[in-house]
C-alpha positions as CSV (number, residue, x, y, z in Angstrom):
1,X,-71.3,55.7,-115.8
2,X,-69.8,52.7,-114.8
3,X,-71.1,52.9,-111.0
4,X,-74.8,53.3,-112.0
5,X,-74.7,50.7,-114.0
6,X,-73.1,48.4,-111.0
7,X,-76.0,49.8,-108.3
8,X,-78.6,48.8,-110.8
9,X,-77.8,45.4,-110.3
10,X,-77.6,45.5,-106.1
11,X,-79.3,42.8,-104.3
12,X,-81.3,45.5,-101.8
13,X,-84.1,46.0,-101.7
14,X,-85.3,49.0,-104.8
15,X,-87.8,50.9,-101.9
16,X,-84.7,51.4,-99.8
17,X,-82.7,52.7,-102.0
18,X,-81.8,56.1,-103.3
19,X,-79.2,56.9,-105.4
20,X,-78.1,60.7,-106.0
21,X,-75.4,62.2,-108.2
22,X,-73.0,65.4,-107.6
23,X,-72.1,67.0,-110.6
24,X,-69.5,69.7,-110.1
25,X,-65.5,70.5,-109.4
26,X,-65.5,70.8,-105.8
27,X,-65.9,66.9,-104.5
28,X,-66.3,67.6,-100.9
29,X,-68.5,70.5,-101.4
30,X,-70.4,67.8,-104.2
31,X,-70.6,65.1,-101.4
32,X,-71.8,67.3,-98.0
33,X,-74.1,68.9,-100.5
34,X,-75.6,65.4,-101.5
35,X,-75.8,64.3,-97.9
36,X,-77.7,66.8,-96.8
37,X,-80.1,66.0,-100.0
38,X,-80.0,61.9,-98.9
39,X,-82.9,60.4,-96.8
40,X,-81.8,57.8,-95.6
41,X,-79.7,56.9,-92.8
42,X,-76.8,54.8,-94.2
43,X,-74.5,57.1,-96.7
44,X,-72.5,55.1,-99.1
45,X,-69.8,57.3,-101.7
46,X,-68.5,56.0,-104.7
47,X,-66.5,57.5,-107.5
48,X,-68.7,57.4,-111.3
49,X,-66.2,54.8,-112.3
50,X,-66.0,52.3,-109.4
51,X,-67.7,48.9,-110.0
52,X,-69.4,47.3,-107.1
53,X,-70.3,43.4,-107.0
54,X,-74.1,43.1,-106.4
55,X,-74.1,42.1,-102.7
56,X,-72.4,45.3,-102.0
57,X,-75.0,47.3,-100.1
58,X,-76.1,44.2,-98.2
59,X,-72.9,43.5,-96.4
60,X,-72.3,47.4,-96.0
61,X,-75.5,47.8,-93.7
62,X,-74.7,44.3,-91.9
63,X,-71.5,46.1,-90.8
64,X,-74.2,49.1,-89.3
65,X,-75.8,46.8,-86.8
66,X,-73.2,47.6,-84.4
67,X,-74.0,51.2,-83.3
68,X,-70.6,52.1,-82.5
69,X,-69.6,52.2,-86.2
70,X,-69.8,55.2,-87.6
71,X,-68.2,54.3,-91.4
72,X,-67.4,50.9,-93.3
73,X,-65.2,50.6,-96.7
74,X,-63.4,48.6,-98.3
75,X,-60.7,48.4,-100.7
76,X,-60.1,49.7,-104.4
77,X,-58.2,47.4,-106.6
78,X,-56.9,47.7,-110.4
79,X,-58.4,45.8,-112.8
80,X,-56.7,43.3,-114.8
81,X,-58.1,45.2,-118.3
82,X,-56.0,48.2,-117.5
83,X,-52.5,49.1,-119.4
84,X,-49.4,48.2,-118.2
85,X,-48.8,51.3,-116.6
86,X,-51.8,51.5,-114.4
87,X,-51.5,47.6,-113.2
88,X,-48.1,49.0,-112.4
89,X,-49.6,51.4,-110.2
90,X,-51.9,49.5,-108.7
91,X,-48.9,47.0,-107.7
92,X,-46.9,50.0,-106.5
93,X,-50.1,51.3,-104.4
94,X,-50.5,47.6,-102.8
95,X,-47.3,46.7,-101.9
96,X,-45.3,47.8,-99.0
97,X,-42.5,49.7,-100.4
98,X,-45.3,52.4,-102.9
99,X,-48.2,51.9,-100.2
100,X,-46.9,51.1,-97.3
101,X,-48.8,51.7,-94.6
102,X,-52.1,52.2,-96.7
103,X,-51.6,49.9,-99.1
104,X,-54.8,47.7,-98.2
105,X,-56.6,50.3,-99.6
106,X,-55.6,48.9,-103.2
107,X,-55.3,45.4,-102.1
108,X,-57.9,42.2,-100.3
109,X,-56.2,41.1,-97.3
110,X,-57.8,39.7,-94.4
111,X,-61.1,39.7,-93.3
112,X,-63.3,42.7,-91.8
113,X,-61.9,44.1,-88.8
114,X,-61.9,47.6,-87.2
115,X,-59.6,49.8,-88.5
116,X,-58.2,53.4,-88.8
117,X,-58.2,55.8,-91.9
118,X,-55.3,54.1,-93.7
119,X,-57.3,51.2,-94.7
120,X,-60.5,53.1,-96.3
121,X,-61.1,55.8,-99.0
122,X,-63.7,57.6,-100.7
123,X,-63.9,56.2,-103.7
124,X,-66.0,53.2,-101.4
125,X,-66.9,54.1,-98.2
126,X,-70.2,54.8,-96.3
127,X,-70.8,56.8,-93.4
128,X,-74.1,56.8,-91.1
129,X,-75.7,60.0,-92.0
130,X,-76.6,61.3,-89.1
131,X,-73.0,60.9,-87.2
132,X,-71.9,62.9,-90.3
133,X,-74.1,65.5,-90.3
134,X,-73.8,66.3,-86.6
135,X,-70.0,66.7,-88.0
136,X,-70.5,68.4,-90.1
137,X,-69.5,66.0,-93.4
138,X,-66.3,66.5,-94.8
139,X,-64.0,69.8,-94.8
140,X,-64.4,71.4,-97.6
141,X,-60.9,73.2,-97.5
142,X,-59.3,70.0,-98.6
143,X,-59.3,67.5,-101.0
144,X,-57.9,65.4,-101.2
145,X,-57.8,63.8,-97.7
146,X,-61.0,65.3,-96.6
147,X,-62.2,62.1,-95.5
148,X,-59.2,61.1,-93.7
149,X,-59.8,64.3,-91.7
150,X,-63.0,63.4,-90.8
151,X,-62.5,60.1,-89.8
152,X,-59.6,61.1,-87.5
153,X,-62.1,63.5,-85.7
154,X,-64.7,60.6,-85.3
155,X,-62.0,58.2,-84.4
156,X,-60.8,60.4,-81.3
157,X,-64.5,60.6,-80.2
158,X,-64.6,56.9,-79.9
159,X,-66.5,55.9,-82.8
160,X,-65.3,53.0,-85.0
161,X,-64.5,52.2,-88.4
162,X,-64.5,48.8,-90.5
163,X,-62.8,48.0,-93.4
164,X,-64.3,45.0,-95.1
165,X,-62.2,43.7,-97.8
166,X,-64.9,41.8,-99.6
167,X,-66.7,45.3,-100.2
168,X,-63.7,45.8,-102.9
169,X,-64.4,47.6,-105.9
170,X,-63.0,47.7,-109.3
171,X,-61.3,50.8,-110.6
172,X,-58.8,52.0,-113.4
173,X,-55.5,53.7,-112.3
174,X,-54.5,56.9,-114.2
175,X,-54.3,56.2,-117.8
176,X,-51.1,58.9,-118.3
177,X,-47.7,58.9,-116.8
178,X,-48.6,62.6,-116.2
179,X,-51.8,62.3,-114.9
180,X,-50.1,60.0,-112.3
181,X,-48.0,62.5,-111.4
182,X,-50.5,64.9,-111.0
183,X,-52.4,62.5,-108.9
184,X,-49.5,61.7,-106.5
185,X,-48.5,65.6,-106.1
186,X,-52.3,66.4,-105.4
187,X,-52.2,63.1,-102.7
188,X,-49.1,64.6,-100.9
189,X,-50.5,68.5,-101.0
190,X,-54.2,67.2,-99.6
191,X,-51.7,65.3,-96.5
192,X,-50.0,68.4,-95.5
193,X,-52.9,70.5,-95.1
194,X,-54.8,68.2,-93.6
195,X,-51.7,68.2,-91.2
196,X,-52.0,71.8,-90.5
197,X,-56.0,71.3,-90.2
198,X,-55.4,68.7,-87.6
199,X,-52.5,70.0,-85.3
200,X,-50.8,67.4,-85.4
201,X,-47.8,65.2,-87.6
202,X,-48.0,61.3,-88.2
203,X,-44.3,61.4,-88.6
204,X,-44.5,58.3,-91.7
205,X,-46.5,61.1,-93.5
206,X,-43.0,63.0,-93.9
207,X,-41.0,60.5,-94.9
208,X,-41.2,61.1,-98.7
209,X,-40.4,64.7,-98.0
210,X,-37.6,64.2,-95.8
211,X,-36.1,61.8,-98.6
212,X,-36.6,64.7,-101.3
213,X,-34.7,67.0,-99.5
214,X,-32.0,64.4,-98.6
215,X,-32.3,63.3,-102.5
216,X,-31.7,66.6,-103.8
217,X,-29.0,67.5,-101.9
218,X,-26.6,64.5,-102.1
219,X,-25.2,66.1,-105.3
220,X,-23.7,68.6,-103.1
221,X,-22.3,66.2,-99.9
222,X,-18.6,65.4,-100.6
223,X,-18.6,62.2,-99.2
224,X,-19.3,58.8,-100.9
225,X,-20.7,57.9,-97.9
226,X,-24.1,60.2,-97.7
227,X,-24.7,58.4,-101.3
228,X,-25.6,55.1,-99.4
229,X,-29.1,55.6,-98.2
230,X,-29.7,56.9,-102.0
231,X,-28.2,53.5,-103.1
232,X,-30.0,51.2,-100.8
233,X,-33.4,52.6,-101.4
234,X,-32.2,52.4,-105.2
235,X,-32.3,48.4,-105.1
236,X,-35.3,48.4,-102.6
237,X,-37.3,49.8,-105.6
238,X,-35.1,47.1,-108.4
239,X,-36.1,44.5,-105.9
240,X,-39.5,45.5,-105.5
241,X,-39.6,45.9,-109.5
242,X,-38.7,42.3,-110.3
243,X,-40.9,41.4,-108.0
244,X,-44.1,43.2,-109.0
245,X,-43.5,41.9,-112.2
246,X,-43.1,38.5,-111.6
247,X,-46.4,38.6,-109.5
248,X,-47.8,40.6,-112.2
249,X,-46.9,37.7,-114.6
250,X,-45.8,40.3,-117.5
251,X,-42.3,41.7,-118.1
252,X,-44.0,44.8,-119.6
253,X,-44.6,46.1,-115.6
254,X,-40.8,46.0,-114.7
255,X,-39.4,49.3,-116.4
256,X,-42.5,50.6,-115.7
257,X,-42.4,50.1,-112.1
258,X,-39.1,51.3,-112.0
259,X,-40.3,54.6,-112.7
260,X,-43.9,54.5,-111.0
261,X,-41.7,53.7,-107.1
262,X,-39.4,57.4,-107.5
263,X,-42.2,59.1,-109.1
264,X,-44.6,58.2,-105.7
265,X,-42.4,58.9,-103.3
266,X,-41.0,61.8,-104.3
267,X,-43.6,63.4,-106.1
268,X,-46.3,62.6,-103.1
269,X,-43.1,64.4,-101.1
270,X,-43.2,67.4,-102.9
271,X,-46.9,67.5,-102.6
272,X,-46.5,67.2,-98.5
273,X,-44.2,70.2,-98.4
274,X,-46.4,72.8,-100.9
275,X,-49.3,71.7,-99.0
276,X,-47.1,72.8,-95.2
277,X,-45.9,76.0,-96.8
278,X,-48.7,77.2,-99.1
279,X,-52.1,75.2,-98.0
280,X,-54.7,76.4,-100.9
281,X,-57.3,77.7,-98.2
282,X,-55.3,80.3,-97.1
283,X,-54.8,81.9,-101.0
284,X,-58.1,84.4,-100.2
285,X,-62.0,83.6,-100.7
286,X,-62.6,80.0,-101.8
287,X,-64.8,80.2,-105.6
288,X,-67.5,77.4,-105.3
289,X,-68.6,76.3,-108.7
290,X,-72.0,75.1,-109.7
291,X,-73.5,72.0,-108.2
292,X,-75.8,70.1,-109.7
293,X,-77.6,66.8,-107.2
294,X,-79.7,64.4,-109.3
295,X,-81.8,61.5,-108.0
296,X,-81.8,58.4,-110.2
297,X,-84.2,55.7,-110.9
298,X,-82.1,52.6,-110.2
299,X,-83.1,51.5,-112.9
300,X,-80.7,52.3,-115.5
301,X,-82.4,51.9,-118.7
302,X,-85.3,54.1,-117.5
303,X,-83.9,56.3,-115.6
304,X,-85.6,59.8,-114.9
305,X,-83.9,62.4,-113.2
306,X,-85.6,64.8,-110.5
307,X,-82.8,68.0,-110.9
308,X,-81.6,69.9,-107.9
309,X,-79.4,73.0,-108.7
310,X,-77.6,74.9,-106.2
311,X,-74.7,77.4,-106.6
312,X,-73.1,78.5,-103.4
């Protein structure tokens, strides 16, 4: 596990430090279940393959001192050892035209600053425990986008949140054409029920849907006219194409990236609109599957576990 193996080597101090792992299928019920395990007061999640640089936990708790802030993250970027699809994803992700306004979740830019949920995701981002506790962690009708939800409610209560771009981690992009697409449809579906959760529409969040449905139905509009949105946005993504691959300094990324733009905007827009009309928490009784918490030595090579089952 490529994240134990990166904690083992943090620069803070061992007695401070407790690491616990959530084994199961249901990540937000995996993550409130191993918060309400943790002892100590600063929460930090990461995925089991992101890689952290050593000084990660250091800077996190710096962050803390403030006692407004209720979470601190930082960015996710693709490593240079992937394939050429996933670096094309990760170029799509970072760039204005596939990420837009989140893209410095998969990008360094700037220095720490107060931010909103666009900039941070789970994959590296801490919370103070006891701020989420007393809200009750994350809602476990959604993923993904549980933690977007969560920090919405602890932004509108005044708390703050920091995205630190040097607390960047490493990790791979979907290995599979179709397990991108998967990915991207499972993004969208998690925004629109978080949408319904919330009450309320960022209006950006509907863009890919509203292109969808304007994509699919030019076919049937008589005029030449109604095709010229269609053909602008077609040499936005040929422009953006070139470019990615000239900054990703292999010609391998264009076609690829030529496919990756389409497939995240109007995938993700599917996903928005089967997550408005048929959110998965209103299908009946949710079925929680086994958990399983473990606390790890931080030391890797000797690790011992201490096992906590629960099945709810």
């Amino acid at each position: 596990m490529r994240a134990l193996s990166g904690i083992a080597r943090a620069t803070y101090p061992e007695e401070l430090l407790e690491v616990l792992v959530a084994y199961g299928r249901q990540p937000s019920v995996q993550r409130n279940m191993a918060a309400r395990e943790a002892r100590g007061e600063i929460l930090y999640f990461l995925d089991d393959d992101s890689q952290v640089a050593p000084d990660f936990l250091e800077r996190a708790a710096k962050h803390y001192r403030d006692e407004r802030v209720a979470a601190v993250g930082g960015p996710s970027l693709t490593p240079d050892s992937d394939n050429a699809l996933q670096r094309a994803i990760g170029i799509a992700f970072a760039s204005k035209v596939g990420g837009g306004g989140v893209r410095n979740r998969y990008r360094k830019a700037g220095s720490a600053r107060f931010t909103s949920d666009s900039e941070l995701i789970l994959c590296n981002l801490s919370f103070r425990r006891e701020i989420f506790l007393a809200h009750e962690g994350l809602d476990e009708r959604l993923y993904p986008n549980e933690e977007n939800e969560l920090m919405d409610r602890l932004q509108q209560e005044g708390h703050l949140l920091v995205h630190d771009p040097e607390l960047a981690v490493v990790r791979s992009q979907r290995p599979t054409y179709r397990a991108y697409v998967k990915q991207m449809y499972g993004y969208g579906r998690g925004r629109g029920e978080q949408t319904l959760i919330a009450g309320k529409v960022k209006p950006v969040s509907l863009a890919p849907s509203l292109f969808l449905i304007y994509a699919l139905l030019v076919p049937f509009l008589h005029s030449a006219v109604f095709a010229l949105p269609l053909l602008g946005y077609l040499l936005v993504v040929l422009a953006a194409s070139i470019r990615g691959a000239i900054d990703g300094r292999d010609v391998a990324l264009f076609p690829r990236l030529l496919l990756v733009y389409p497939t995240l905007h109007l995938v993700y827009g599917a996903g928005v609109l089967r997550g408005l009309i048929s959110p998965r928490y209103r299908g009946g009784k949710q079925t929680h599957w086994d958990v399983e918490i473990r606390r790890v030595s931080t030391d890797v090579q000797r690790s011992t576990f201490n096992v906590r089952q629960t099945q709810s």
